[in-house]
C-alpha positions in Angstrom: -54.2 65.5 -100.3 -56.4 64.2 -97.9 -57.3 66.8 -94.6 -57.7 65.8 -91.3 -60.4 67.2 -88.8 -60.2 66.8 -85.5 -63.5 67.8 -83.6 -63.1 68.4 -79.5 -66.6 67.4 -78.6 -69.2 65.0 -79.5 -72.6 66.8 -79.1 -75.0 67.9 -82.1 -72.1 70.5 -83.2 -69.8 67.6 -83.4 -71.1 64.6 -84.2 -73.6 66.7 -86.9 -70.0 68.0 -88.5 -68.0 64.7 -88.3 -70.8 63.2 -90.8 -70.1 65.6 -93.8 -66.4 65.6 -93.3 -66.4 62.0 -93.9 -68.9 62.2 -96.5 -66.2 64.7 -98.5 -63.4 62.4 -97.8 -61.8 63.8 -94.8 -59.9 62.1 -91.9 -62.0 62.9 -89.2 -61.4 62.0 -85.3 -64.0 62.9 -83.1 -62.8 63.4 -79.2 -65.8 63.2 -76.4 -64.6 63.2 -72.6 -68.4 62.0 -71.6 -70.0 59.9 -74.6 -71.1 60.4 -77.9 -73.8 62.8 -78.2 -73.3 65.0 -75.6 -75.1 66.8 -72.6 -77.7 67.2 -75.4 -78.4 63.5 -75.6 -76.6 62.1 -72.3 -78.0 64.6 -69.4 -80.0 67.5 -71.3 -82.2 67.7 -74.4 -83.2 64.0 -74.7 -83.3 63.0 -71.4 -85.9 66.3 -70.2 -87.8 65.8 -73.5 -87.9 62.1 -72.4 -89.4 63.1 -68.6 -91.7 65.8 -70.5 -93.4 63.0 -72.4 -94.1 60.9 -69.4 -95.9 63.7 -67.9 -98.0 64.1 -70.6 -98.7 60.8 -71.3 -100.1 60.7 -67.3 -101.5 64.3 -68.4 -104.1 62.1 -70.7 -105.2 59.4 -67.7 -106.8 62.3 -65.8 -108.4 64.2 -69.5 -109.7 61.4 -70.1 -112.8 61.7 -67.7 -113.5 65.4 -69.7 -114.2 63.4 -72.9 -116.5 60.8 -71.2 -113.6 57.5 -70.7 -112.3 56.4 -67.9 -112.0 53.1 -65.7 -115.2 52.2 -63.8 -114.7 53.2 -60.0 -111.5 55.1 -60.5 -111.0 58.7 -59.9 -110.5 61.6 -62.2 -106.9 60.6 -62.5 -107.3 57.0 -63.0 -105.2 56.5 -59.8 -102.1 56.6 -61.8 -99.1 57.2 -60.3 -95.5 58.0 -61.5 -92.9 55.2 -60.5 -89.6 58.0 -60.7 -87.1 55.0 -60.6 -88.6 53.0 -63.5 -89.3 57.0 -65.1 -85.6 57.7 -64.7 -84.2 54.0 -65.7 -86.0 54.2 -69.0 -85.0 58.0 -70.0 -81.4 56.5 -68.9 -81.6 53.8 -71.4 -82.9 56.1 -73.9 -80.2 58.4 -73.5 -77.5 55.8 -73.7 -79.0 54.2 -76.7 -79.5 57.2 -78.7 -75.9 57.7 -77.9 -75.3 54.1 -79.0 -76.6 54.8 -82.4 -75.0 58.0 -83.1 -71.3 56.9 -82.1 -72.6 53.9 -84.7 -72.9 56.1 -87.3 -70.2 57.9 -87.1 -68.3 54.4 -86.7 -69.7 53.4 -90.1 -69.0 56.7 -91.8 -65.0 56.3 -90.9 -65.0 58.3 -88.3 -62.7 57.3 -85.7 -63.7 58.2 -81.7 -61.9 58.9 -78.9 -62.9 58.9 -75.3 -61.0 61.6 -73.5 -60.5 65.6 -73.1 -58.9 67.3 -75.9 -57.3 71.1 -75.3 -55.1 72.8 -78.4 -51.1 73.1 -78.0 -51.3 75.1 -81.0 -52.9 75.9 -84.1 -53.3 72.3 -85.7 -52.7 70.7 -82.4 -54.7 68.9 -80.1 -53.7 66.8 -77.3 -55.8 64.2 -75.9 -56.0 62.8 -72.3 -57.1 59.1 -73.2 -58.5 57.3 -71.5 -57.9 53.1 -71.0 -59.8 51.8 -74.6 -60.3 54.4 -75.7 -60.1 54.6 -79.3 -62.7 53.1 -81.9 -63.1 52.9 -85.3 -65.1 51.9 -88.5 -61.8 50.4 -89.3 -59.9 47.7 -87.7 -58.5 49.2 -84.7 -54.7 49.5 -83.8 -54.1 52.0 -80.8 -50.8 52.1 -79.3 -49.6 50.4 -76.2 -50.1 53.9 -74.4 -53.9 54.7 -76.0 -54.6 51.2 -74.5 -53.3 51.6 -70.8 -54.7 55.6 -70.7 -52.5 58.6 -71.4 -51.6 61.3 -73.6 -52.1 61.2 -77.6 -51.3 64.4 -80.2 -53.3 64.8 -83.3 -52.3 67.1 -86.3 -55.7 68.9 -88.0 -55.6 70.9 -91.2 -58.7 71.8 -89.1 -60.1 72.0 -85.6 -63.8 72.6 -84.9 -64.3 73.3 -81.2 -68.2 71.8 -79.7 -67.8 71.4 -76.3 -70.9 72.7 -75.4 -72.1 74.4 -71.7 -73.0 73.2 -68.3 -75.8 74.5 -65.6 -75.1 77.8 -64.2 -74.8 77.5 -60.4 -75.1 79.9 -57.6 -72.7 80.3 -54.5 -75.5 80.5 -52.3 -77.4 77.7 -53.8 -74.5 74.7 -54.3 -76.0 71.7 -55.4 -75.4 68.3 -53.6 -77.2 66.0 -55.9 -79.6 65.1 -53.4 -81.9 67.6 -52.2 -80.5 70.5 -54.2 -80.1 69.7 -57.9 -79.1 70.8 -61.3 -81.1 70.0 -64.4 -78.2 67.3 -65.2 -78.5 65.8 -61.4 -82.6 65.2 -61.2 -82.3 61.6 -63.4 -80.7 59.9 -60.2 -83.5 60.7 -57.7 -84.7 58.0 -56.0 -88.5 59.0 -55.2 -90.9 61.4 -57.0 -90.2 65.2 -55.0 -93.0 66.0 -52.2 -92.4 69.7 -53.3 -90.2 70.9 -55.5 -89.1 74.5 -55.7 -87.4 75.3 -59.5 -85.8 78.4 -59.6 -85.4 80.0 -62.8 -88.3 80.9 -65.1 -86.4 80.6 -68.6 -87.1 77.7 -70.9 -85.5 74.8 -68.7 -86.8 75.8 -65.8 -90.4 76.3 -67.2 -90.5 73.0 -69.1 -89.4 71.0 -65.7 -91.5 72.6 -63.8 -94.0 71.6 -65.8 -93.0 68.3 -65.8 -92.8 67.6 -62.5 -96.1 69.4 -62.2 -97.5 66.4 -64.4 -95.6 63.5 -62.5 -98.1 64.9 -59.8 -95.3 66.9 -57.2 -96.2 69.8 -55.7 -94.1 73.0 -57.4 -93.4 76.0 -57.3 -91.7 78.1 -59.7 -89.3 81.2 -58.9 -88.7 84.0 -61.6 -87.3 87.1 -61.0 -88.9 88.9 -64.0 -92.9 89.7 -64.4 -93.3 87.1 -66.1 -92.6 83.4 -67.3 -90.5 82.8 -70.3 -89.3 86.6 -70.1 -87.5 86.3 -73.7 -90.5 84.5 -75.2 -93.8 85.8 -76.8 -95.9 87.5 -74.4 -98.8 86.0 -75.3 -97.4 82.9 -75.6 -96.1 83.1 -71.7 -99.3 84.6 -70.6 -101.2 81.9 -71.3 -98.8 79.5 -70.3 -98.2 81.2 -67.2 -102.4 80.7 -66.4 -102.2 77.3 -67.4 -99.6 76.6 -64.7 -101.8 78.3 -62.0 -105.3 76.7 -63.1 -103.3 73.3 -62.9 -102.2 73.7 -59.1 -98.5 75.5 -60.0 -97.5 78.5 -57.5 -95.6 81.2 -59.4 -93.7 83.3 -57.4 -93.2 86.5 -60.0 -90.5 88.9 -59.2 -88.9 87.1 -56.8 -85.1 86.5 -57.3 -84.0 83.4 -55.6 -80.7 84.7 -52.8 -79.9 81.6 -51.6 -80.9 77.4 -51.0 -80.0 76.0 -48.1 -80.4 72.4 -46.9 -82.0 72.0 -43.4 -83.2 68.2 -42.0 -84.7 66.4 -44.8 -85.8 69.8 -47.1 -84.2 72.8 -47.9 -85.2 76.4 -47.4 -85.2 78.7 -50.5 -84.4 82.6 -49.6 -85.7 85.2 -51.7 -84.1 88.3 -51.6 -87.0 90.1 -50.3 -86.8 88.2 -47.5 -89.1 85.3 -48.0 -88.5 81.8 -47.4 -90.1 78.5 -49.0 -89.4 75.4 -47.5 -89.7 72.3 -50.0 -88.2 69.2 -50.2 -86.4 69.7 -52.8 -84.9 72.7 -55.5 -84.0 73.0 -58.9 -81.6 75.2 -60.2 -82.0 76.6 -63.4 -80.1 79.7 -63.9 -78.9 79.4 -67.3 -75.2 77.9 -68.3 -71.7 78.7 -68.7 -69.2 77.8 -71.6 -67.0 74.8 -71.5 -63.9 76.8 -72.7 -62.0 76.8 -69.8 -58.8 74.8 -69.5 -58.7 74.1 -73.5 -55.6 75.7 -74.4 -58.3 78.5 -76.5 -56.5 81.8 -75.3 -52.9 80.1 -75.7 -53.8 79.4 -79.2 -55.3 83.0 -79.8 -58.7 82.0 -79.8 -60.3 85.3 -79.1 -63.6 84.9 -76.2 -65.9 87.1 -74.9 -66.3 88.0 -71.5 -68.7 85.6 -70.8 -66.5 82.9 -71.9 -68.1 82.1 -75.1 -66.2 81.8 -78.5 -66.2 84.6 -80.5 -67.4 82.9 -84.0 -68.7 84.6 -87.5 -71.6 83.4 -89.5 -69.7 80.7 -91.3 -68.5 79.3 -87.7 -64.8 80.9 -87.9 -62.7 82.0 -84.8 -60.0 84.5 -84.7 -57.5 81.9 -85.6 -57.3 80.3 -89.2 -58.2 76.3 -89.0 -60.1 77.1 -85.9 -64.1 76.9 -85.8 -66.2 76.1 -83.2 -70.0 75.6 -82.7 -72.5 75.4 -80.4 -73.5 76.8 -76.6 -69.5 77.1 -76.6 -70.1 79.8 -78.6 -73.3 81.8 -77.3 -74.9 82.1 -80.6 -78.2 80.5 -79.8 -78.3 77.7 -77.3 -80.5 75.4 -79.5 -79.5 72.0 -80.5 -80.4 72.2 -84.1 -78.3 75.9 -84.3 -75.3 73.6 -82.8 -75.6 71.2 -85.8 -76.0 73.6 -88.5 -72.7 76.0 -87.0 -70.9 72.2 -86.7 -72.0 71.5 -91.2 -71.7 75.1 -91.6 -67.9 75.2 -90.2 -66.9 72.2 -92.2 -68.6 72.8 -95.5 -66.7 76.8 -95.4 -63.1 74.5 -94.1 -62.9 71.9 -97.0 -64.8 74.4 -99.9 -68.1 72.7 -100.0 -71.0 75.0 -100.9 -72.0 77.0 -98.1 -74.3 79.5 -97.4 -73.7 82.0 -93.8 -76.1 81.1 -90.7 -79.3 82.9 -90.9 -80.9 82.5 -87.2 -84.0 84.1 -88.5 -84.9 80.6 -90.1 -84.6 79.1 -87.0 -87.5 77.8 -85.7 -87.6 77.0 -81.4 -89.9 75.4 -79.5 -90.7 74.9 -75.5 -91.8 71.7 -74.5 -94.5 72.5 -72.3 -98.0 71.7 -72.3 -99.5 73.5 -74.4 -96.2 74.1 -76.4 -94.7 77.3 -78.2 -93.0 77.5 -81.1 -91.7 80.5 -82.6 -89.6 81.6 -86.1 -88.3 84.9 -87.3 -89.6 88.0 -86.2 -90.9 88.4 -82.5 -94.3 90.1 -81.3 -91.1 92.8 -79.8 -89.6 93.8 -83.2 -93.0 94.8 -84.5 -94.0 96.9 -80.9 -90.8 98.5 -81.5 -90.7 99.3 -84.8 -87.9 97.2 -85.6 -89.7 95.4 -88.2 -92.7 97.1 -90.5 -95.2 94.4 -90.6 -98.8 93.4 -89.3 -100.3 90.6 -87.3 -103.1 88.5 -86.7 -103.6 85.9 -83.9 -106.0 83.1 -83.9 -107.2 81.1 -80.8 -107.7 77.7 -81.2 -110.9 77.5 -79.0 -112.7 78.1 -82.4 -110.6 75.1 -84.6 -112.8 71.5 -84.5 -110.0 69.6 -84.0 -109.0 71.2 -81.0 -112.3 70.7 -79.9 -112.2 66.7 -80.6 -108.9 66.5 -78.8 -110.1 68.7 -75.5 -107.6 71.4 -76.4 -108.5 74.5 -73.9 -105.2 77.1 -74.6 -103.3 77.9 -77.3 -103.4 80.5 -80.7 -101.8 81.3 -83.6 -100.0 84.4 -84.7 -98.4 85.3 -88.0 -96.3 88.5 -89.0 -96.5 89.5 -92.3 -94.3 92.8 -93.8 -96.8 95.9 -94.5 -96.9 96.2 -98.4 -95.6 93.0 -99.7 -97.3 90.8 -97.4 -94.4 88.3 -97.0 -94.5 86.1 -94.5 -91.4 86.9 -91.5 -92.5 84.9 -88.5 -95.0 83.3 -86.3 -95.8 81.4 -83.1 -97.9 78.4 -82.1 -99.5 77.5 -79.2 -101.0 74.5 -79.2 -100.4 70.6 -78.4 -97.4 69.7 -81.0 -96.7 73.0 -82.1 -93.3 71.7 -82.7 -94.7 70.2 -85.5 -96.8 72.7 -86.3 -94.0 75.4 -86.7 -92.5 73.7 -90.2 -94.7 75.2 -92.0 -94.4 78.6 -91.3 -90.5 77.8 -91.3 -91.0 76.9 -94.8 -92.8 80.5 -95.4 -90.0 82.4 -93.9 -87.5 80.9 -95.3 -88.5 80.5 -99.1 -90.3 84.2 -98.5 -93.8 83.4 -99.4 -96.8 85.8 -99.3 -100.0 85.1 -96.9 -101.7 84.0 -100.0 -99.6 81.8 -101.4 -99.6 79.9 -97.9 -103.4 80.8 -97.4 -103.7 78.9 -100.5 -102.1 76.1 -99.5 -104.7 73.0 -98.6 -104.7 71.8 -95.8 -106.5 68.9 -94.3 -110.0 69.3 -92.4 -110.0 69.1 -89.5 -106.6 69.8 -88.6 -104.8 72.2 -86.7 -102.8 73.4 -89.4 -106.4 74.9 -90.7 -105.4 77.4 -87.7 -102.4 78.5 -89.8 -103.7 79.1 -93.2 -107.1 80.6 -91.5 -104.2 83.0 -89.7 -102.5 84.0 -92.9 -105.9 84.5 -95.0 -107.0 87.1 -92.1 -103.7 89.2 -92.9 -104.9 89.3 -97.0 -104.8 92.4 -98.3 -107.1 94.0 -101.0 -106.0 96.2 -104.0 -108.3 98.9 -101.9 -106.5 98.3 -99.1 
């Protein structure tokens, strides 16, 4: 007998899911309140990466003197300038068309769509507040009378999988007004490029905005409240990021927890708790997220959560209550866009008895989108201080690479772990221009448990960054005398 699965929430944990259900014959209905895709492609993920790659893309007008190019008579930045309403309108269309072709593809696969907000009555129920045409399908379409005008529809799953994702953390003291004070979802309506722009939160959103904005050529300063940058990141890593931020005109304010934002005449006035104030023209909050759990009939179901709100889930994506999965930043397990989509496959391969394996987050592989880039997998530079995890390192700074010296490349390394005695390979980091793409192969290393000399064996191509990597591994050979 055919199962139905009805997914509350179209982000990576959704729309990633809804695929392989179709694909193993399924009945799958996906229901998305804001549009396919999700924060993750409608206000988040694609959009920032989007304004990230602008920057860097003006980044390489004012490099371009340091390699000997340039346009006769300008200045050191080519007297390019950032045009935020023509920046925004194309990371908009971007969004929306990404969007576009994911809804298509689940279209085409059978899925059918719903635009509305989904809660459970019960196990194996889930009401939908429609809204007017609403419904779509890869099928000829026949909603009722009430789907057409808006209202209330009930679905019947042999399995719910719950991906509705997380929104911006916001403070009392600092309440955003879309204008002057802003979240990270709010900053793609701004009408002008920020004269000064105070982001407060030093975690991974807040660091790779700052740096954008750094690169669109506003003024910023950058408000954490631990020692550091990037506080749960590589130390090294943050270090050097942190130094690339001040060389390139960033203020840093370390220690400093933000107490309140006001807004005052055309600016606001940031308060730190210590009693100092920064006036700017604009802030940025970026204080983390909270769960979208609330109002979805979870606790009425039995859906157990923690106290932060997230679902409780196991490794295979289970809650509590039998039929019920969920996936993504709903559930607190790692708020990474590619975890989302493996949880969402996970939960449905385990629900209809396709081959499954348990979610292993020390294969995932991260990445920062700053400039340079960081990109971590397995074990951290903290497991080995700690003891936590027997094994050696060995970082390698790229100042010494000849690749990184064609391309102008002043900052980054690269570090690998390997486990004392057998010499397998559990993690590493990148820092360097594209170390997102630089990070697969020591993925690949971790999770197929290679040696450092079967990767140090590896070609690679000269000259190439990648020569970093296998350079890296053949420092941490060891000798039979060893």
């Amino acid at each position: 007998m055919q199962k139905s699965v009805v997914i509350v929430g179209g982000g990576p944990g959704g729309y990633e899911a809804a695929l392989p259900a179709a694909h193993l014959g399924a009945r799958v209905t996906v229901v998305e309140r804001e549009g396919v895709g999700g924060a993750a492609v409608l206000t988040d993920c694609v959009p920032s990466k989007a304004l990230i790659a602008t920057a860097d893309f003006m980044d390489r007008f004012s490099a371009a003197d340091r390699i000997g190019v340039g346009f006769d008579g300008a200045p050191g930045d080519q007297g390019v300038r950032a045009r935020l309403t023509d920046v925004n309108s194309r990371i908009m269309r971007l969004a929306s068309a990404q969007s576009t072709d994911i809804r298509d593809k689940l279209l085409d696969a059978g899925v059918e769509v719903i635009r509305g907000a989904g809660r459970l009555v019960r196990p194996g129920v889930v009401e939908v507040a429609t809204e007017v045409d609403s419904v779509e399908s890869g099928e000829e379409p026949s909603p009722s009378a009430e789907e057409r005008r808006g209202g209330t529809r009930q679905l019947d799953a042999d399995v719910i999988l719950v991906a509705t994702g997380a929104r911006p953390r916001v403070l009392d003291t600092a309440v955003p007004d879309g204008e002057r004070i802003l979240t990270w979802q709010q900053i793609y309506e701004l009408p002008e490029l920020p004269e000064h722009l105070v982001v407060i939160g030093s975690g991974v959103t807040g660091a790779e905005l700052a740096h954008a904005y750094l690169g669109l050529g506003c003024r910023v300063t950058l408000v954490s409240s631990r020692e550091r940058v990037l506080p749960g990141e590589d130390q090294d890593a943050a270090t050097v990021l942190e130094e690339v931020f001040r060389s390139r005109g960033m203020t840093v304010l370390n220690r400093s927890r933000a107490a309140g934002v006001v807004r005052v005449g055309d600016g606001v006035v940031v308060t730190l708790e210590d009693g100092r104030e920064v006036s700017a023209s604009h802030a940025l909050l970026a204080v983390g997220s909270i769960p979208n759990t609330a109002d979805l009939g979870l606790e009425q179901a039995g859906v157990q959560l923690s106290a932060s709100g997230h679902i409780d889930v196991d490794r295979v994506s289970r809650t509590s209550v039998p039929g019920i999965y969920a996936a993504g930043d709903c559930t607190g397990v790692l708020p990474l866009a590619s975890v989302a989509a493996m949880q969402g496959r996970i939960a449905i391969a385990h629900a209809l008895g396709d081959a499954v394996a348990p979610l292993n987050l020390g294969r995932v592989s991260s990445n920062i989108f700053t400039d340079p880039e960081i990109a971590t997998v397995g074990v951290s530079q903290a497991d080995v201080d700690s003891g936590k995890v027997d094994a050696r390192a060995v970082m390698l700074p790229l100042t010494g690479n000849p690749r990184a010296k064609m391309q102008n490349t002043k900052h980054g390394f690269v570090k690998i772990f390997a486990r004392n005695g057998s010499d397998t390979i559990l993690g590493g980091v990148v820092v360097a221009p594209r170390a997102s793409e630089l990070i697969f192969p020591l993925t690949l290393a971790v999770a197929n448990r290679l040696n450092v000399d079967q990767f140090a064996s590896t070609f690679t191509v000269y000259p190439s960054m990648s020569g970093s990597i296998a350079e890296a591994a053949r420092q941490l050979h060891t000798t039979l005398a060893d």
